[in-house]
TORDO-498592 format. One record per residue: residue in three letters; x, y, z of N, C-alpha, C, O in turn. Coordinates in steps of 0.05 Angstrom, whole numbers, padded with zeros to 5 digits, always signed. Layout:
TORDO-498592
alaXYZXYZXYZXYZ
...
***
This chain:
TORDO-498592
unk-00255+00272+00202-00235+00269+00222-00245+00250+00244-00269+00252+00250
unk-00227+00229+00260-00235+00217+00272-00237+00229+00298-00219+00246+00302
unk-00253+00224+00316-00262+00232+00341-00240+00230+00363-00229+00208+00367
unk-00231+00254+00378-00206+00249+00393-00212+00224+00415-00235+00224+00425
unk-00193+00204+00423-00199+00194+00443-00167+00184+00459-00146+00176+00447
unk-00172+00186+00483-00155+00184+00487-00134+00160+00504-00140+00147+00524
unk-00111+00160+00487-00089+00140+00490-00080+00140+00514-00070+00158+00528
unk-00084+00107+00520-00072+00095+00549-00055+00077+00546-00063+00054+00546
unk-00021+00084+00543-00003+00061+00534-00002+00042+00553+00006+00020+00544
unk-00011+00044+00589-00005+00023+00603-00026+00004+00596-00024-00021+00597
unk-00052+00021+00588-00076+00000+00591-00062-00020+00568-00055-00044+00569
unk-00060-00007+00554-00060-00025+00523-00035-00049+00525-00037-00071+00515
unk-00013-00040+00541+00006-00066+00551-00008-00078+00560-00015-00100+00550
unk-00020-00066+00590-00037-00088+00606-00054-00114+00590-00054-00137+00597
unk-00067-00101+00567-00095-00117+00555-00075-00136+00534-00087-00153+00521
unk-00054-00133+00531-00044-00149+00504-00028-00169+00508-00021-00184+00491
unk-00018-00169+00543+00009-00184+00552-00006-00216+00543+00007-00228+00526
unk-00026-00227+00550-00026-00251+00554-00034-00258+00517-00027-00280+00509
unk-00052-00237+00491-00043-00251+00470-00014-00247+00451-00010-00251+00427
unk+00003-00236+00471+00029-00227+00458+00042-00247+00466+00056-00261+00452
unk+00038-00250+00496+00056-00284+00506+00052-00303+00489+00070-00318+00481
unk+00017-00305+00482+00011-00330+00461+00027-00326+00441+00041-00344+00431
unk+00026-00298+00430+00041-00302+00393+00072-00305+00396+00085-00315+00377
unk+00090-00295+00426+00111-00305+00416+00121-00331+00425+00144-00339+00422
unk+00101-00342+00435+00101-00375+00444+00102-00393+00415+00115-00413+00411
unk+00085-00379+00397+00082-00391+00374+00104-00379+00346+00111-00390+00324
unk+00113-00348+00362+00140-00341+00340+00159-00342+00360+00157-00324+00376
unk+00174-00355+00362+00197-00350+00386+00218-00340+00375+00226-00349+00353
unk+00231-00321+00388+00256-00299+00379+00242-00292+00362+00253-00299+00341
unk+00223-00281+00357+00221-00258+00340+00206-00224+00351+00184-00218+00362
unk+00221-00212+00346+00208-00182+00356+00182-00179+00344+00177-00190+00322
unk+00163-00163+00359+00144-00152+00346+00127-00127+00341+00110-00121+00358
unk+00131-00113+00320+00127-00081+00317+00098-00082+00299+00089-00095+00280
unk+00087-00057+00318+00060-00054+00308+00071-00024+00301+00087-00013+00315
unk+00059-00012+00275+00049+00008+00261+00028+00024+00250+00023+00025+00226
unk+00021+00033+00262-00003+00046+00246-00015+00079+00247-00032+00091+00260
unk+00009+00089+00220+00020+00111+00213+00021+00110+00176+00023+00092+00160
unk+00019+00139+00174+00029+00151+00141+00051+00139+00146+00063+00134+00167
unk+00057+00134+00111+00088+00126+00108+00099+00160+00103+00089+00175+00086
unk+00120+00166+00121+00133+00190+00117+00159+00195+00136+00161+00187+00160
unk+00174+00205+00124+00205+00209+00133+00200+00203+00160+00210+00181+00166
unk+00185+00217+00183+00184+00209+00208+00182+00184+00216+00196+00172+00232
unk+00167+00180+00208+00161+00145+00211+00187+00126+00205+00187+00104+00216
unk+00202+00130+00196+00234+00115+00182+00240+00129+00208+00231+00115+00226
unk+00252+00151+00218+00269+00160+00233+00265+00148+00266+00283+00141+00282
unk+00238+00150+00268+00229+00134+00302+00235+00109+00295+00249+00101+00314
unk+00233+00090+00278+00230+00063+00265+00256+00059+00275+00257+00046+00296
unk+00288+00070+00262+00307+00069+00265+00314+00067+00297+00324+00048+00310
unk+00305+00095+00307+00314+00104+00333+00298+00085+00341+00290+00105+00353
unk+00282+00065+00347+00272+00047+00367+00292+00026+00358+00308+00019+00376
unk+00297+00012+00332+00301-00011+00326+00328-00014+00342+00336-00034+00354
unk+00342+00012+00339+00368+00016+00349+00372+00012+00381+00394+00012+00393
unk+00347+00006+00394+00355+00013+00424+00339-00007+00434+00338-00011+00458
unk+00323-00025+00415+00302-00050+00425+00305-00059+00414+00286-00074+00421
unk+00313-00069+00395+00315-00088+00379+00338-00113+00389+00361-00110+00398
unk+00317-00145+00384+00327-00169+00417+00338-00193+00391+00360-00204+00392
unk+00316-00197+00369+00324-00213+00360+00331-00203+00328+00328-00179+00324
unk+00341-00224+00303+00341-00226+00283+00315-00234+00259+00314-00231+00234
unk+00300-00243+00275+00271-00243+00254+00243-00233+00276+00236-00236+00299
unk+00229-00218+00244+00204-00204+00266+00174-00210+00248+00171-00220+00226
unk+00153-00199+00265+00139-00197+00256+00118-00163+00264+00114-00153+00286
unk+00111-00156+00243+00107-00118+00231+00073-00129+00230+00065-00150+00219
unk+00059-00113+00243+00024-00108+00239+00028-00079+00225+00037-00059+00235
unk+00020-00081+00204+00021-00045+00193-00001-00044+00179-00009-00062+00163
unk-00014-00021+00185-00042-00007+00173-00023+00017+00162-00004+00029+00172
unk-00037+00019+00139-00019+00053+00122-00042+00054+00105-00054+00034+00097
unk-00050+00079+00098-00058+00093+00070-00043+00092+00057-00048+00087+00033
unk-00016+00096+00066+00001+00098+00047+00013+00126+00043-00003+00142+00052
unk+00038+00141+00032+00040+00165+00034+00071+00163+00012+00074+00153-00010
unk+00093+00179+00032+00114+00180+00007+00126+00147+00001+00127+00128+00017
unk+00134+00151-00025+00155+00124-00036+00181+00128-00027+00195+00108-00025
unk+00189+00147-00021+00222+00143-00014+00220+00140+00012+00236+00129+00027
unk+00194+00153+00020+00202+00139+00059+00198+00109+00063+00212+00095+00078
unk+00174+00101+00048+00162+00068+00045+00191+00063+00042+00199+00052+00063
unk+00218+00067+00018+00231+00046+00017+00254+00054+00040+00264+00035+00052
unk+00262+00080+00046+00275+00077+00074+00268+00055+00100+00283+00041+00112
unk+00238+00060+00102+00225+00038+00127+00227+00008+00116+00229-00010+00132
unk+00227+00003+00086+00228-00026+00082+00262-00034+00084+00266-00056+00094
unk+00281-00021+00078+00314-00021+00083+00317-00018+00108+00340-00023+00113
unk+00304-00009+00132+00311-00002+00159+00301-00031+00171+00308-00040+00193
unk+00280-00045+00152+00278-00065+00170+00281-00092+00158+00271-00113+00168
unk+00298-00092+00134+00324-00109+00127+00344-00114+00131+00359-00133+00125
unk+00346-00086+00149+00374-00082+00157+00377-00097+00186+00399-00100+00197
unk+00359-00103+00193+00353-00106+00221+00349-00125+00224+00354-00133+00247
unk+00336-00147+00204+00325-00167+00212+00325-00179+00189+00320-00168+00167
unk+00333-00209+00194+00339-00219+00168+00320-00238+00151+00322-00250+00130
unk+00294-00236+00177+00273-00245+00163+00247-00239+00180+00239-00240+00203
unk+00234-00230+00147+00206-00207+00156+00179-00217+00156+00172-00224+00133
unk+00164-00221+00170+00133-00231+00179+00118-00207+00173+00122-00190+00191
unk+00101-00198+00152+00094-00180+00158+00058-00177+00154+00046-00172+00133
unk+00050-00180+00170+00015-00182+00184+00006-00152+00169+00015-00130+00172
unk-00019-00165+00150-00040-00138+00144-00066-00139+00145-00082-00146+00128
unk-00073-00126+00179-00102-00133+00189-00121-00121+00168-00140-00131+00156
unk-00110-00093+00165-00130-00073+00154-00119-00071+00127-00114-00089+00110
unk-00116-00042+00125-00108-00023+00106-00075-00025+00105-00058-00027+00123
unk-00074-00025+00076-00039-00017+00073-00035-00018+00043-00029-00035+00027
unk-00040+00013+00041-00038+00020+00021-00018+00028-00001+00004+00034+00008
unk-00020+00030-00023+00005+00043-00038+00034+00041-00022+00044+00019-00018
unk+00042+00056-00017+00073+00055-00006+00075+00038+00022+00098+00038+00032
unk+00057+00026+00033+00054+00010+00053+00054-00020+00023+00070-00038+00026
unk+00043-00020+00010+00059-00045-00009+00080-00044-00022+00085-00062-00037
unk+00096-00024-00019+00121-00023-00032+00140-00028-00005+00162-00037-00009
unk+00128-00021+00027+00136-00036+00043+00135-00067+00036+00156-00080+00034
unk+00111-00077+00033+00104-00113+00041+00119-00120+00022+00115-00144+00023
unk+00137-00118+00000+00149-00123-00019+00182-00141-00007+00191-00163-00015
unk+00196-00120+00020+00211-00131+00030+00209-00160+00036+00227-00177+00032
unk+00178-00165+00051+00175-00183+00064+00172-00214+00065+00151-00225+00059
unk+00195-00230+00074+00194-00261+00071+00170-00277+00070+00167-00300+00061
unk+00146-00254+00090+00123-00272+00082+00095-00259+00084+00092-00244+00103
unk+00078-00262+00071+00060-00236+00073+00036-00253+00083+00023-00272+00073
unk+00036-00238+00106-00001-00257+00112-00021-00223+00119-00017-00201+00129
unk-00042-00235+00106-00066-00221+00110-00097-00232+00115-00111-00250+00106
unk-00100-00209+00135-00123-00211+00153-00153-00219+00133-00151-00220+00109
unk-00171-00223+00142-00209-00225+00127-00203-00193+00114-00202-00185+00091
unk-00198-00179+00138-00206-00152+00128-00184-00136+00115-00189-00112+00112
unk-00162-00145+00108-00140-00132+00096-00133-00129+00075-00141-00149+00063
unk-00119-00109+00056-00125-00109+00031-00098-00086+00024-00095-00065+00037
unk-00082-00094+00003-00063-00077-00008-00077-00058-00024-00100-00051-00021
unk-00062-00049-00039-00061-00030-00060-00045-00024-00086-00022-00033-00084
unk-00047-00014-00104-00029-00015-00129-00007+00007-00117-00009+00020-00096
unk+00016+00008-00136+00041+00025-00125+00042+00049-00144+00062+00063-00147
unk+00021+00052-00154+00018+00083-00178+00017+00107-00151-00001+00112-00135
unk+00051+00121-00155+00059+00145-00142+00033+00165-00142+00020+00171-00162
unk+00030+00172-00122+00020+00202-00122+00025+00226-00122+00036+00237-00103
unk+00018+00240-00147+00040+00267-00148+00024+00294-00137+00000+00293-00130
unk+00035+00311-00137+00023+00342-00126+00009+00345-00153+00021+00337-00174
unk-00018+00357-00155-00026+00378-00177-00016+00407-00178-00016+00423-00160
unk-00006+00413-00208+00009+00441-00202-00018+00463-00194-00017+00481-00177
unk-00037+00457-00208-00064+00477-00201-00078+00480-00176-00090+00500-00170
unk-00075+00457-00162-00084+00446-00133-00066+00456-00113-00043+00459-00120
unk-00072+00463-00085-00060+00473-00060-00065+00443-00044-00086+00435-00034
unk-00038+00429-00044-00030+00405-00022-00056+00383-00039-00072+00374-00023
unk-00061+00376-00067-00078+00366-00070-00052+00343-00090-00029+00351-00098
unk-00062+00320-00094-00043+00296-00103-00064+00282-00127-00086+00273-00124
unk-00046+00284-00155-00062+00262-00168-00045+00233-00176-00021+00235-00171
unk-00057+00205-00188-00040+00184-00192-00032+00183-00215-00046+00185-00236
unk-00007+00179-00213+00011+00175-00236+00000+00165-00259+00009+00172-00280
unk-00023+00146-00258-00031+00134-00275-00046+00150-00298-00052+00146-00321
unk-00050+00170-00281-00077+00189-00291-00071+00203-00318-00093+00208-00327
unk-00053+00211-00334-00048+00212-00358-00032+00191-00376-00025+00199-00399
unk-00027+00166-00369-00024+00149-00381-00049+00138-00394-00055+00133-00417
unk-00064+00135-00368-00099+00124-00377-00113+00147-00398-00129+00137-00413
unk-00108+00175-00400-00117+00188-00410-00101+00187-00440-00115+00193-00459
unk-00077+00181-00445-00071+00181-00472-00083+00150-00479-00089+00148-00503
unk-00088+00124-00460-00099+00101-00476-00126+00107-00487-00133+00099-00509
unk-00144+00126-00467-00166+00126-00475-00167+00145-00499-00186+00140-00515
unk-00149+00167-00505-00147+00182-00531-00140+00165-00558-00150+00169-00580
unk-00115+00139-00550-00117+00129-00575-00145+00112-00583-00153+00110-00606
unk-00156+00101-00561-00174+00081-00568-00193+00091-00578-00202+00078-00597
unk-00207+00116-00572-00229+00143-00597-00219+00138-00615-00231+00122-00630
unk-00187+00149-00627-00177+00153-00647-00178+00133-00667-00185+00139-00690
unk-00168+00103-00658-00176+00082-00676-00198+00078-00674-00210+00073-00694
unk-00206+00078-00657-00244+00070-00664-00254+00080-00691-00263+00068-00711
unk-00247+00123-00682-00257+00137-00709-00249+00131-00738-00263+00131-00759
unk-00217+00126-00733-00210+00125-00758-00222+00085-00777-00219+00076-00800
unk-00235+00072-00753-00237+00042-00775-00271+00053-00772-00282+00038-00788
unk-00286+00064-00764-00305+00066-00777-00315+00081-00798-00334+00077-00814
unk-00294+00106-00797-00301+00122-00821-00289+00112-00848-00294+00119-00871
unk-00272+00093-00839-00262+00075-00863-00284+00057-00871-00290+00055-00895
unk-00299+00040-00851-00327+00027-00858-00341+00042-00878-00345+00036-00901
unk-00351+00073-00859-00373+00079-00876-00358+00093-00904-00369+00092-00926
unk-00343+00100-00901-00334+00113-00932-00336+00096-00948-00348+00102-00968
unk-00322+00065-00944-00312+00046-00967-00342+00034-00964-00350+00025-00986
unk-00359+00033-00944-00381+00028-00955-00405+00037-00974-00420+00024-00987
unk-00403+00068-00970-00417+00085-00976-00411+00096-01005-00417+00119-01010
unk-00402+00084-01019-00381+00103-01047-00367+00069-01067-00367+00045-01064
unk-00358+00088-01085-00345+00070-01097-00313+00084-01085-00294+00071-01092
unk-00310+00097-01076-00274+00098-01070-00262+00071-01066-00272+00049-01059
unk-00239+00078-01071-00221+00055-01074-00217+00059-01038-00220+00080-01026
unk-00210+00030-01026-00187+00026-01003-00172+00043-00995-00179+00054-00974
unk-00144+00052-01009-00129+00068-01011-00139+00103-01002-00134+00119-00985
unk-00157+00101-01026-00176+00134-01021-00186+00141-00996-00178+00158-00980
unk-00207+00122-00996-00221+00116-00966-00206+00116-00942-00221+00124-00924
unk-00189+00112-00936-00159+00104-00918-00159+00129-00913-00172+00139-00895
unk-00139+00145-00934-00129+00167-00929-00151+00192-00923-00144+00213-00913
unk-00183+00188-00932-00193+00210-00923-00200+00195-00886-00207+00209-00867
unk-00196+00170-00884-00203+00170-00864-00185+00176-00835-00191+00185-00813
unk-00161+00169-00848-00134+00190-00829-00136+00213-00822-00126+00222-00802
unk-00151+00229-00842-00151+00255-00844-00182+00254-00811-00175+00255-00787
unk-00201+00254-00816-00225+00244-00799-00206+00240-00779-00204+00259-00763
unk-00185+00212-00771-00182+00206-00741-00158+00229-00739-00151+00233-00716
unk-00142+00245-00759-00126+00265-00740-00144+00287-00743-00131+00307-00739
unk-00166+00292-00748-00179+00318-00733-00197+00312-00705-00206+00331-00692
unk-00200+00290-00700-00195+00284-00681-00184+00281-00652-00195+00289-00632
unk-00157+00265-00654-00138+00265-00642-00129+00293-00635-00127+00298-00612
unk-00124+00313-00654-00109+00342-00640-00126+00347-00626-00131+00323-00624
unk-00138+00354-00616-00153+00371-00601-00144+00354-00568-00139+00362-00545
unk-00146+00333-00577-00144+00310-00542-00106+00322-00532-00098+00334-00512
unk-00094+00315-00552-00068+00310-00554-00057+00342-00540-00042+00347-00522
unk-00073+00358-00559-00060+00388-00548-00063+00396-00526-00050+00415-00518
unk-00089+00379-00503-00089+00385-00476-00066+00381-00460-00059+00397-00444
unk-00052+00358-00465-00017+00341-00458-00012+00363-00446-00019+00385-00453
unk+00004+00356-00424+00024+00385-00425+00051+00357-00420+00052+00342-00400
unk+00072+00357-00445+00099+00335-00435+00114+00335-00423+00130+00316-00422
unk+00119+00362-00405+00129+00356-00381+00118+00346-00354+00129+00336-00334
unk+00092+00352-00360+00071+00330-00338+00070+00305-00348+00073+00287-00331
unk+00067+00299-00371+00080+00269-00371+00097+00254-00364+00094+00230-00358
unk+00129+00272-00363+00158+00264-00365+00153+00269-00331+00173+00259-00320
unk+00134+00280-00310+00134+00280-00283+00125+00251-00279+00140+00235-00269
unk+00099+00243-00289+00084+00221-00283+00108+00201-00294+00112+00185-00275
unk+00118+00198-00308+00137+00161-00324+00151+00164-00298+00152+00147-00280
unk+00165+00196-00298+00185+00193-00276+00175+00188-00247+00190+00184-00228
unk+00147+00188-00247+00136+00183-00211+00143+00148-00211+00157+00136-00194
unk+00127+00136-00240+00119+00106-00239+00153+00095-00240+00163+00078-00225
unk+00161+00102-00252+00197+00088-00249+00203+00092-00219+00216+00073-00210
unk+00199+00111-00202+00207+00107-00172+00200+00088-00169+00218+00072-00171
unk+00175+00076-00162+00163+00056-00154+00170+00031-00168+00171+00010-00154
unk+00173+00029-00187+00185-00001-00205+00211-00005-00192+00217-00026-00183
unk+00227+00018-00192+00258+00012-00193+00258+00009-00150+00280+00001-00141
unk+00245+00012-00138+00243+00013-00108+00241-00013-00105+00259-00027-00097
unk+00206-00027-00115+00195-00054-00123+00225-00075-00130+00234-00090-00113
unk+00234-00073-00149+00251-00087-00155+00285-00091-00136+00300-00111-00140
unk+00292-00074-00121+00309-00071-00103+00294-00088-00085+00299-00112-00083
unk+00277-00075-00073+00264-00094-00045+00259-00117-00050+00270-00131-00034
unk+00242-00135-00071+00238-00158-00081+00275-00175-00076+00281-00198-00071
unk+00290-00156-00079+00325-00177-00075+00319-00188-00047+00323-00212-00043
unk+00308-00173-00028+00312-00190+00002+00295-00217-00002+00304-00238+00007
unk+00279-00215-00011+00255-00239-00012+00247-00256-00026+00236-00277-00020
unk+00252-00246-00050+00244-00259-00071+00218-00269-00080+00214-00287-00096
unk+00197-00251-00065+00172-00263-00060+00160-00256-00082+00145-00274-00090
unk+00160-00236-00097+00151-00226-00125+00142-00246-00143+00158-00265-00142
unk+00122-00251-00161+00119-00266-00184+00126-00257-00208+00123-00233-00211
unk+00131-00263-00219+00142-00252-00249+00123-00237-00260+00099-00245-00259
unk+00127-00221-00269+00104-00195-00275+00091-00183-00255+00070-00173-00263
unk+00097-00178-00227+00070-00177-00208+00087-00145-00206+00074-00125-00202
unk+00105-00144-00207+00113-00120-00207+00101-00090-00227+00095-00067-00219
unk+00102-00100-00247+00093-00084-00276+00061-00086-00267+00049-00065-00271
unk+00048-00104-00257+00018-00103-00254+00022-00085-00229+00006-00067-00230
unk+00033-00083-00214+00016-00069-00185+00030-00032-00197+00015-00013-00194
unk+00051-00027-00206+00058-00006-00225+00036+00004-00238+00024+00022-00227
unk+00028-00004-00260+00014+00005-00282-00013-00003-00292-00028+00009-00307
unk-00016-00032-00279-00042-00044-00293-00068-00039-00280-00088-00043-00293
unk-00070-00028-00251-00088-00036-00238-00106-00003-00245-00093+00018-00243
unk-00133-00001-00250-00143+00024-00257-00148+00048-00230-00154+00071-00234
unk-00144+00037-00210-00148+00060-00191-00133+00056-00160-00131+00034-00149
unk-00124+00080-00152-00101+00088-00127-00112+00071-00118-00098+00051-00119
unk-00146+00066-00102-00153+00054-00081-00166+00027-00095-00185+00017-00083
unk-00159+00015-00117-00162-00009-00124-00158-00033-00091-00137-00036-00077
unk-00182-00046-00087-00181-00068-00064-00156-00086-00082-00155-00085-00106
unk-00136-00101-00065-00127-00122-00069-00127-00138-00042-00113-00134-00022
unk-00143-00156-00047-00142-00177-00017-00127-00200-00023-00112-00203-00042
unk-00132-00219-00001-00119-00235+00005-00113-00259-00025-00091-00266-00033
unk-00137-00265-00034-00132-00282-00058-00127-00272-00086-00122-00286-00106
unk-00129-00240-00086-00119-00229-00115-00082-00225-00102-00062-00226-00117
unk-00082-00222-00076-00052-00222-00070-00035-00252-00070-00013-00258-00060
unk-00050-00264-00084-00038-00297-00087-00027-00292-00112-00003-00299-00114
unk-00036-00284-00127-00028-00281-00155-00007-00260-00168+00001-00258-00191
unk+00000-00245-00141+00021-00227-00144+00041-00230-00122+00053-00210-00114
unk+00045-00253-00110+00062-00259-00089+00068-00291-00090+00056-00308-00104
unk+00091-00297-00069+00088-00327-00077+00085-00338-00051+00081-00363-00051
unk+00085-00325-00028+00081-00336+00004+00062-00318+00006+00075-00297+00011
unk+00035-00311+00006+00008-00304+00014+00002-00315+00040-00016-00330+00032
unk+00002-00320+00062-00017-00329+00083-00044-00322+00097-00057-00301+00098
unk-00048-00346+00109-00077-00330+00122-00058-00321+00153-00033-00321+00154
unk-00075-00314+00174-00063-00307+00194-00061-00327+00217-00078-00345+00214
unk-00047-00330+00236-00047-00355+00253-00067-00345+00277-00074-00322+00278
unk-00075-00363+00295-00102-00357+00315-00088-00340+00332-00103-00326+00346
unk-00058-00333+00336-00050-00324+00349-00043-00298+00343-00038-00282+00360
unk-00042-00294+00319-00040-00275+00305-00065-00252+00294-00064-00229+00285
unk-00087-00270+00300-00123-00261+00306-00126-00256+00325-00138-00235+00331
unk-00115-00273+00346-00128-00261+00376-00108-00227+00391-00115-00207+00403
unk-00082-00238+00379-00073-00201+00384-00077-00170+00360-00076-00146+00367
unk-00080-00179+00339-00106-00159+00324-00126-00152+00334-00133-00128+00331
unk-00147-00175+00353-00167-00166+00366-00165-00145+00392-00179-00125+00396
unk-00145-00156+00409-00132-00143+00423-00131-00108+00418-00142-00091+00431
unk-00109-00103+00388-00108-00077+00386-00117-00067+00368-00104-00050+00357
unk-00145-00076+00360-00157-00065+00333-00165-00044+00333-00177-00036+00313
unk-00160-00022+00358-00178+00001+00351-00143+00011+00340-00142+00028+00322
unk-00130+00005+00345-00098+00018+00337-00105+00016+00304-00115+00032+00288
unk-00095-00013+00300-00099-00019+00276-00125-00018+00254-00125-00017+00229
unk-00144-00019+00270-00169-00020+00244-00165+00005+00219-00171-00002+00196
unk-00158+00026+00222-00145+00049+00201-00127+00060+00225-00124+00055+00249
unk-00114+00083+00200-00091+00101+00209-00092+00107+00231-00103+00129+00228
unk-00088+00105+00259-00094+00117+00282-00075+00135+00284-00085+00154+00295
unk-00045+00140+00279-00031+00146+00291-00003+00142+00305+00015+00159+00308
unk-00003+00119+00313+00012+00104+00333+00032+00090+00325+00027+00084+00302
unk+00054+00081+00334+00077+00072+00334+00103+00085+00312+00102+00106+00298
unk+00118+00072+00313+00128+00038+00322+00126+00030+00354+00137+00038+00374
unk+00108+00012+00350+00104+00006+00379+00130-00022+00381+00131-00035+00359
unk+00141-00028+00394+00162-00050+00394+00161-00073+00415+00167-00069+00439
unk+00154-00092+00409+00147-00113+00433+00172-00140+00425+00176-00150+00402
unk+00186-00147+00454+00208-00167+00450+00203-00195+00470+00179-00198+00476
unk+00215-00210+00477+00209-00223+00496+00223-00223+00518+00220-00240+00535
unk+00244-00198+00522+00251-00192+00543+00232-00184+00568+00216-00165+00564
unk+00232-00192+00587+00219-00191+00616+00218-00153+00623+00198-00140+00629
unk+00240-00146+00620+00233-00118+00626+00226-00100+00605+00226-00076+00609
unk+00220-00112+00577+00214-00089+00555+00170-00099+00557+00158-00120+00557
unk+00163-00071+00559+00129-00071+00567+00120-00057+00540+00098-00047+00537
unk+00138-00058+00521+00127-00046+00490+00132-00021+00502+00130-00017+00526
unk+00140-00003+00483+00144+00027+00487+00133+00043+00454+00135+00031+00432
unk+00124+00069+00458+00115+00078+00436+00132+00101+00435+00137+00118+00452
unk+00144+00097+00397+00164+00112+00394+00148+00126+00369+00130+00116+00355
unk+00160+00155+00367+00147+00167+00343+00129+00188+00354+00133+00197+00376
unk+00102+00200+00334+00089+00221+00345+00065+00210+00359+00052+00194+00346
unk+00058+00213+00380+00038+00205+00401+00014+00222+00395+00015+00247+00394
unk-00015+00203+00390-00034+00216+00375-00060+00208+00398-00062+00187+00410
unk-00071+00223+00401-00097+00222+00408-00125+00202+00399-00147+00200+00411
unk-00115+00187+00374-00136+00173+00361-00111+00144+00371-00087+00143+00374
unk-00131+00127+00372-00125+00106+00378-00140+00088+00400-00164+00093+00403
unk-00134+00077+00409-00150+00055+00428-00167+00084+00450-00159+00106+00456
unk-00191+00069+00457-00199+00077+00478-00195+00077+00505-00180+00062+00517
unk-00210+00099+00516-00201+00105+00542-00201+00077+00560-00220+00062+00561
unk-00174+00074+00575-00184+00055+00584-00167+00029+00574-00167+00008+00587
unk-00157+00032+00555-00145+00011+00534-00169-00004+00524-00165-00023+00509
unk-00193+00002+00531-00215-00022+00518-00209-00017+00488-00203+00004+00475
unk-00215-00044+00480-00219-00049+00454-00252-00048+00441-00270-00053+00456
unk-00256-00042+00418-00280-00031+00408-00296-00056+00403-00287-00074+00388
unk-00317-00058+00413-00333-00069+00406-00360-00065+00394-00368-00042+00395
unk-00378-00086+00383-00397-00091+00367-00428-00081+00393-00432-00080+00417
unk-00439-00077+00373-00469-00068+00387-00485-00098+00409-00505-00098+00425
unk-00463-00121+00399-00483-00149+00410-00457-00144+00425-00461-00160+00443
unk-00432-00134+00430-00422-00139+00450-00391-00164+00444-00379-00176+00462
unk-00388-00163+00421-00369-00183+00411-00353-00169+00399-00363-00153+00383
unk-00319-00168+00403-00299-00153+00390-00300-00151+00365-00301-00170+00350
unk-00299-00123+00357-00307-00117+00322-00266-00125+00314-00246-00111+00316
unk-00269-00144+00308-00236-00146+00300-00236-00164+00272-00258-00171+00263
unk-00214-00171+00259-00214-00199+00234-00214-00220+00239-00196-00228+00254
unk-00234-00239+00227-00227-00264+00237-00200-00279+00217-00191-00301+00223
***
């Protein structure tokens, strides 16, 4: 657990006005919402209720750090802010995980930080044996590949050594060797349980059929990048950075200086999950950013200071 500290929303306006002036000198009319929260029903509902009552222009730009959390709220928050804006900037200093990429999917343009890095979209399901414990969808798919791949293994070598070992015919050899790879195989196979399977296809189709809806606003998808961040990638917390995200996107960016120097600004927000927002910044004169949603204790330091390095130089991305 991270160490409580405690949140100063004036400091943190105070410390950000002059690189927020810079970034929207350099995005003009565009709103700008910082996040950095689980994706979960709450998070859609403050998202809404702010966008609804601050919201200045038609295109924005989103800083979101996520672990990641539910898929149906990720795609509520990615439709709440389609709905809103008809074109999406969406900045990933840090972390943004799993359903935080089924967010960036909406988005017209995806730039990411040195230190930022997606994630594959393999759902996370409850374990029925586990209390509040989650495994990935992938996890008995990979377990029946790795059952067939024993299985043929066993069955072409015992075909080697038989047809090597003997005069049997091909044919003979074959069939005692089927017999060899299905005594085998049962024993793996009878662990299955197929309605935990028919849970897991049905977790990974949420996420395909979500993927593919959101990709309509943008079109930013590559052909196949969908089915790869689904199914191909071997683990929940698989890194995807900036240049494996080239190959599954078609507008990848790096970040603009202006876009570095206000990350630096609020990196203790953003460096992981703190807690915080939708924070909403416009270029209206009387809007000072307001924080909508659940108000957490972790986040920037006392003080609004931003965290720094032992030599004294802001620990932020370049």
């Amino acid at each position: 657990m991270l160490p409580a500290i405690v949140f100063d929303m004036e400091s943190m306006v105070s410390a950000v006005e002059e690189p927020l002036s810079e970034l929207m000198r350099q995005f003009p009319l565009h709103d700008v919402i910082v996040m950095s929260r689980s994706i979960e029903r709450a998070l859609h509902a403050d998202l809404s209720r702010a966008l609804e009552e601050k919201r200045k222009h038609d295109r924005c730009i989103v800083f979101l750090t996520t672990y990641g959390g539910d898929p149906d709220a990720g795609y509520r928050i990615a439709r709440c802010l389609r709905h809103h804006y008809k074109h999406v900037r969406l900045m990933i200093p840090s972390f943004c995980k799993s359903a935080g990429t089924l967010i960036t999917i909406c988005a017209n343009e995806v730039v990411i930080g040195d230190r930022g890095e997606l994630g594959p979209l393999d759902v996370q399901v409850m374990k029925s044996s586990e209390l509040a414990e989650r495994s990935s969808g992938l996890d008995i798919i990979q377990a029946l590949q790795a059952g067939l791949d024993h299985v043929q293994q066993a069955f072409r070598q015992s075909l080697m050594d038989i047809r090597s070992g003997g005069r049997l015919s091909t044919k003979l050899a074959g069939e005692f060797a089927s017999k060899i790879a299905v005594g085998v195989a049962a024993p793996l196979y009878a662990q299955i349980d197929p309605n935990r399977l028919g849970e897991m296809q049905r977790a990974m189709r949420i996420a395909h059929e979500y993927g593919q809806r959101l990709d309509k606003y943008s079109h930013n998808l590559k052909p196949g990048a969908l089915d790869r961040l689904v199914a191909e990638y071997p683990s929940h917390s698989f890194v995807i950075d900036r240049k494996e995200a080239t190959e599954l996107f078609v507008r990848v960016l790096h970040p603009t200086q202006a876009e570095v120097d206000f990350c630096r600004t609020i990196w203790t927000v953003v460096e992981t999950e703190s807690g915080l927002g939708p924070l909403i910044f416009t270029d209206d004169p009387s809007s000072k950013g307001e924080l909508d949603g659940t108000e957490s204790e972790e986040g920037l330091g006392e003080g609004g200071e931003t965290a720094t390095s032992a030599d004294g130089h802001t620990d932020a991305p370049a």
